[in-house]
C-alpha positions as CSV (number, residue, x, y, z in Angstrom):
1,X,-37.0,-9.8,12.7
2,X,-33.8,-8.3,11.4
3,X,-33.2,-7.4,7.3
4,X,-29.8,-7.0,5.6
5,X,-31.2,-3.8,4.6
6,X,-28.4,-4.1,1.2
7,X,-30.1,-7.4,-0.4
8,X,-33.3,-7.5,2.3
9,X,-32.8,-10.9,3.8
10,X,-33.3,-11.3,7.2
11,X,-30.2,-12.3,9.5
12,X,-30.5,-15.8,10.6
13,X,-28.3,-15.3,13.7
14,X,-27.8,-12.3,16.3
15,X,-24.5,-12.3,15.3
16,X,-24.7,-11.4,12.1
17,X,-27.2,-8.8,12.7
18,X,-24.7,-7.0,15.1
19,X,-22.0,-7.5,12.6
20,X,-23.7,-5.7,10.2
21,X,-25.4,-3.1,12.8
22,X,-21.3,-2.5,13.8
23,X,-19.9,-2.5,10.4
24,X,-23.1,0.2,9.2
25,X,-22.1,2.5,12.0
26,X,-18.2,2.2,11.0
27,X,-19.1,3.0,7.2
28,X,-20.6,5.7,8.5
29,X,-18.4,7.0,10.7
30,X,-15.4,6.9,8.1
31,X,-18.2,8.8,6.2
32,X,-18.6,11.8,8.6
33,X,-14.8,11.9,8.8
34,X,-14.1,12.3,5.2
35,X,-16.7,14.9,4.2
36,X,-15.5,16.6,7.6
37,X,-12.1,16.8,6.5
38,X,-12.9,17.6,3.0
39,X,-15.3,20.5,4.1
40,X,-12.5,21.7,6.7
41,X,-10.1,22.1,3.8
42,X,-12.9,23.8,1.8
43,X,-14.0,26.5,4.5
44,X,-10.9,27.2,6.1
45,X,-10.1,30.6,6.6
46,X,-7.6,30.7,4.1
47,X,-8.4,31.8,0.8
48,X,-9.0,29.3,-1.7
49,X,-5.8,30.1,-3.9
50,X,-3.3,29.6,-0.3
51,X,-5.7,26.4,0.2
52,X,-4.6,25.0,-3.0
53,X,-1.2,26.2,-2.8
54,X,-1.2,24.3,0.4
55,X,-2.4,21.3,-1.3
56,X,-0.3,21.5,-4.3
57,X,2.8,21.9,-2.2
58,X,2.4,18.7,0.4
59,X,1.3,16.9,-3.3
60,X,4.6,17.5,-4.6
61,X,6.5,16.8,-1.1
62,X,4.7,13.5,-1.1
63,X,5.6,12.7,-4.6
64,X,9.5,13.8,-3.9
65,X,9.1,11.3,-0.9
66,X,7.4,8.5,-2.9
67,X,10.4,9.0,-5.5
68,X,13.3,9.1,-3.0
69,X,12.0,6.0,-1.2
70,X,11.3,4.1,-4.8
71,X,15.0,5.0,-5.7
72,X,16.2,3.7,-2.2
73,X,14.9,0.4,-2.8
74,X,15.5,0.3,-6.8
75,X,19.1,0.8,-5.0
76,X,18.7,-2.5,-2.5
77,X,17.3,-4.7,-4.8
78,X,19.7,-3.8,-8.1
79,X,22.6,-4.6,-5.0
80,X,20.5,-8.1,-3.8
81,X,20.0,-8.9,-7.6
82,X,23.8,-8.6,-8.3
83,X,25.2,-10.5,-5.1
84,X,22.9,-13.6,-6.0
85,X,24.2,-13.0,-9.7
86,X,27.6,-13.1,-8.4
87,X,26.7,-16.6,-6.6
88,X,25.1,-18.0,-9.0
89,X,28.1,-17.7,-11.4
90,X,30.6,-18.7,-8.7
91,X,28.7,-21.6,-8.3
92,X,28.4,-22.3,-11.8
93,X,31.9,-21.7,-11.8
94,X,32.9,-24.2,-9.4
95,X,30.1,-27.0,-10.8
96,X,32.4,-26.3,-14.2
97,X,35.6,-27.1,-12.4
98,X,34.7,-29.9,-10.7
99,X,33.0,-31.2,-14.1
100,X,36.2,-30.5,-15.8
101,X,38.2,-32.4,-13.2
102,X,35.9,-35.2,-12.8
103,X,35.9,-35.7,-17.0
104,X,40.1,-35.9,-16.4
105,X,39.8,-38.7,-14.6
């Protein structure tokens, strides 16, 4: 019998035990890649101070590319937000008119 080795309660279906059999080996693949990326950084042949130079730098460009893209859409939705204002008032506008026109009569 198979155990949910997490809360040790046996699977009731083969199913769920190869759920859990594939989902184990793709925690621990994302695992391997992680610490393999991380210790790749760490024991490159560059010297720690261009490593974190390197790091700092693509930091930055990332957060210059984070903040251009946030003002991009700041800019379309301030423009969205003022053609619906615009609408809305024309409408309101208009409802106004015809009020006015149907209170004449």
């Amino acid at each position: 019998m198979k155990f949910n080795y997490v809360s040790m309660i046996p699977f009731t279906t083969k199913k769920q035990a190869r759920k859990a059999e594939i989902t184990g080996i793709a925690v621990g693949v994302l695992a391997g890649a992680i610490v393999g990326a991380a210790a790749g950084i760490l024991f490159a042949p560059a010297s720690g101070k261009e490593t974190r130079a390197f790091i700092k730098d693509k930091a930055e460009e990332a957060c210059e590319l984070v903040k251009d893209k946030t003002t991009e859409a700041y800019g379309c939705v301030k423009e969205k937000a003022q053609d619906i204002v615009g609408k809305v008032k024309e409408k309101l506008s208009k409802a106004e008119i015809e009020e006015d026109v149907s209170d004449a009569e």
